[in-house]
C-alpha positions, 0 to 999 in steps of 0.5 A: 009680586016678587020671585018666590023659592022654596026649601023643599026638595026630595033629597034622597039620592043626594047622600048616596052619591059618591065618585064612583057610578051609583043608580042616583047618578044615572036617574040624575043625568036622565032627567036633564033635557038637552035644551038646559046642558051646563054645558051647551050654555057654557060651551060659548061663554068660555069658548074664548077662556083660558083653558090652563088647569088649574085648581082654585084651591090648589088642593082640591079637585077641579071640576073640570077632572070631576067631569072626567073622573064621573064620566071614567066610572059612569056606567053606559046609558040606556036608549033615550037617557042623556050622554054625559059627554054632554057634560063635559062637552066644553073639553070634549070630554077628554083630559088634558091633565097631563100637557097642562102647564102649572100655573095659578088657580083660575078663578070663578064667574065675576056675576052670580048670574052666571052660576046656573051655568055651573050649579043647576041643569034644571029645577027637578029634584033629580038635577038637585039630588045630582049637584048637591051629591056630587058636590059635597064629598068634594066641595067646601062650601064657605060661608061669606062672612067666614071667608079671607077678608080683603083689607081696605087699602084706605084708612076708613071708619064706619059712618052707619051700620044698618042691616044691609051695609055698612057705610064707610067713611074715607073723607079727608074734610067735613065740608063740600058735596059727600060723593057715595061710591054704590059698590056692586053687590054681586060675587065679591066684596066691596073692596072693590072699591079700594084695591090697593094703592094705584088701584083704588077709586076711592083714592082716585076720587080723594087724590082729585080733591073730593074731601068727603067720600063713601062707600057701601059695604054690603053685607054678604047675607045671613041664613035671616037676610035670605027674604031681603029684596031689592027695596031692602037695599034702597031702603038703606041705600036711602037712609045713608043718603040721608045720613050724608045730608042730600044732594049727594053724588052717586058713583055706580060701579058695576051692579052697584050702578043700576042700583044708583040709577034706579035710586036716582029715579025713585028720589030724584032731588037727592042726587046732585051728579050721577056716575054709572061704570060698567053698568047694565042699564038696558041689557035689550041694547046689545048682546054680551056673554052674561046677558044672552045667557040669562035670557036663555037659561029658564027662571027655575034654574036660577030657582034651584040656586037658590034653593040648594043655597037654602035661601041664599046663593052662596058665593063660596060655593060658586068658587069652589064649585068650577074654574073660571074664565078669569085667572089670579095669573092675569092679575097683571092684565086686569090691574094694568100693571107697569111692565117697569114694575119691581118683582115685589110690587108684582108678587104683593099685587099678585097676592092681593088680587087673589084673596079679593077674588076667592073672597065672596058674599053670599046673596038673598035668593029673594034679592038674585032672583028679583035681579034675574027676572025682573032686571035681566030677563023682563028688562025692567029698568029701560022699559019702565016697568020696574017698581022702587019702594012702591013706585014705578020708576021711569028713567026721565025722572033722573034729572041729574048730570050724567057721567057713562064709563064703559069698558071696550072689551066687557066680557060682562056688560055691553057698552051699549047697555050702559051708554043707554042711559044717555037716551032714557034719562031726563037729564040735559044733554049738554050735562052727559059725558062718556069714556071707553076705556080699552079694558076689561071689566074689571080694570074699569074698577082695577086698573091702573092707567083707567084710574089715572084717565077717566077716573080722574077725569070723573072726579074733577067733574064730581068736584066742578063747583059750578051749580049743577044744571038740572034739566027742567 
């Protein structure tokens, strides 16, 4: 059965609230639990992240000053109510406003996974009531399709348009085996992709000789899109297969690549050779900052993002909403950007990489919370408990050659989580290769020196014209 939310909810306090100390605000505040604190989740997620100030707009209020603002003007709890220093328990609820130095917006959670951490403190409609109210004199909230759009730095058409995805075409030829990058359907946009010149996958693939190459371009979700599931996506991900004419590479980036592995499980005989990046395949492998989160923050809390999202989670609302552990300013580090590197090129690259990153997508609740709970939470995908399009899937059904590309320093995803694959899938050993690369994770996808190493590594074994060795 698959996740359900509601709509409803009392929403009574929720206009009432206001920056300066109300009843609504204090009911709120004592109807959280210690056990769920944004605060005591988020205190070890970004223990290790800048901690610069900055405003993501650079003319709104940060939350991290909302926190200080709220608790100046709070009135004193009574016994038993919940202390909102609490809340502001990652800077330990003092300012640091005035020995902050300027520098650019600081930018938020690269997974919606991460966004209870920030929008919901449990599923009560006290703690709804507390985030919508609080939110709203305050926040912007953008609608995915409305937000900046990043260019596509490759010239493209439109192959397919279907009611998840478009599926652009960046082929150079009508002939040799199609390569379908599977882009992540997560925070941002599929442009992903293809950055920019110098830091694009899709110009990696092309500049190794791959004459037909794609790419799914999901759709951020509509107020009717809200009930789509993960069948959904693989039904399309399926007709743009069969659009290309099977056996088509799949090339997994990100969330986009449990999407791919399970797709190749569900229909095993139309994938020739299979590429997972900076995939969570078995997040029981090994521990990151994402997948220990998820495993502690209870299912109702996820719940109640969708439900201020009215059935969606809303991308905009999670950027507009906190500062985050990654900063338009480390732009240079997550592309890997030449030191050699003229002042112009810098600034454009720069500029670039912010308006991909405040551009977002939003999501279908049904679809993040299948994602949660069956992917994250019951682990699913390894355990071969996950249903596809009707049937069970089992990993050992994907009998395609194999590529694993992890990154050293995932922030996000466990190189152990991805090179799981290697052991639950059915393909022959001798056909599995594996990279680490010493980046983040996005410089898997970003990066410069990864782009011309193990990127062009990947797409000369996409291009090998032997015939494919399919394990028995």
């Amino acid at each position: 059965m698959l996740p359900r939310f509601d709509t409803e909810g009392d929403e009574g306090n929720a206009t009432t609230l206001s920056c300066g100390p109300t009843r609504a605000l204090s009911e709120a505040l004592t109807s959280l639990t210690a056990g769920f604190l944004i605060a005591s989740l988020t205190s070890e997620l970004l223990s290790a992240a800048p901690r610069e100030h900055i405003d993501v707009s650079q003319s709104r209020v940060l939350c991290r000053s909302r926190l200080i603002c709220l608790k100046a003007t709070a009135p004193v709890l009574e016994d038993g109510d919940l202390p909102f220093e609490a809340l502001s328990h990652p800077w330990n609820g003092e300012s640091h406003m005035a020995d902050q130095p300027d520098g650019p917006p600081q930018l938020a959670p690269s997974s919606p996974l991460l966004w209870p951490l920030i929008m919901a403190a449990s599923a009560s409609a006290a703690a709804t009531a507390l985030l919508k109210g609080v939110a709203e004199p305050w926040v912007h909230i953008v609608d995915g399709e409305n937000a900046t759009k990043p260019q596509w730095s490759t010239e493209n058409s439109v192959a397919l348009e279907l009611s998840s995805m478009r599926l652009r075409d960046f082929s150079t030829g009508e002939h040799g085996r199609p390569t379908l990058v599977c882009a992540p359907y997560a925070l941002h946009k599929a442009t992903i992709a293809d950055f920019a010149p110098g830091h694009s996958v899709v110009e990696a693939l092309r500049r190794a000789g791959l004459p037909r190459v794609f790419v799914s371009d999901w759709r951020s979700a509509t107020p009717e899109m809200r009930f789509f599931s993960i069948d959904n996506y693989l039904a399309d991900l399926n007709v743009a297969v069969d659009e290309l004419k099977p056996p088509v590479d799949l090339v997994g980036l990100c969330q986009g690549g449990w999407l791919a592995l399970v797709y190749a499980a569900r229909f095993p005989e139309k994938v020739g050779r299979l590429v997972l990046a900076g995939a969570p395949v078995d997040v029981q492998a090994a521990e990151s900052h994402l997948s220990r989160a998820v495993a502690n923050v209870p299912l109702s809390a996820f719940e109640t993002v969708v439900r201020l999202g009215e059935g969606r989670v809303l991308g905009g609302h999670a950027l507009e909403a906190w500062a985050s552990v990654l900063s338009a300013g480390e732009a240079h580090h997550v592309l890997q950007i030449s030191p050699d590197s003229d002042a112009t090129t810098l600034s454009d690259l720069e500029s670039r990489f912010r308006d991909w990153y405040l551009s977002t997508v939003d999501l279908p609740g049904t679809y993040y919370l299948q994602v949660v709970d069956c992917l994250y939470k019951q682990n699913q995908i390894a355990t071969g408990k996950f249903v596809a399009l009707g049937r069970r899937i089992d990993l050992a059904d994907v009998r395609a050659p194999l590529f694993l590309l992890a990154a050293r320093d995932d922030e996000l995803i466990a190189t152990e989580q991805v090179f799981a694959a290697a052991r639950l899938v059915g393909s022959a050993k001798s056909t599995i290769e594996t990279a680490v690369e010493p980046c983040g994770h996005l410089g898997l996808f970003l990066g410069a020196r990864t782009l011309a190493g193990s990127w062009t590594r990947i797409a000369r074994w996409l291009g090998d014209s032997r015939p494919i060795a399919m394990a028995s």
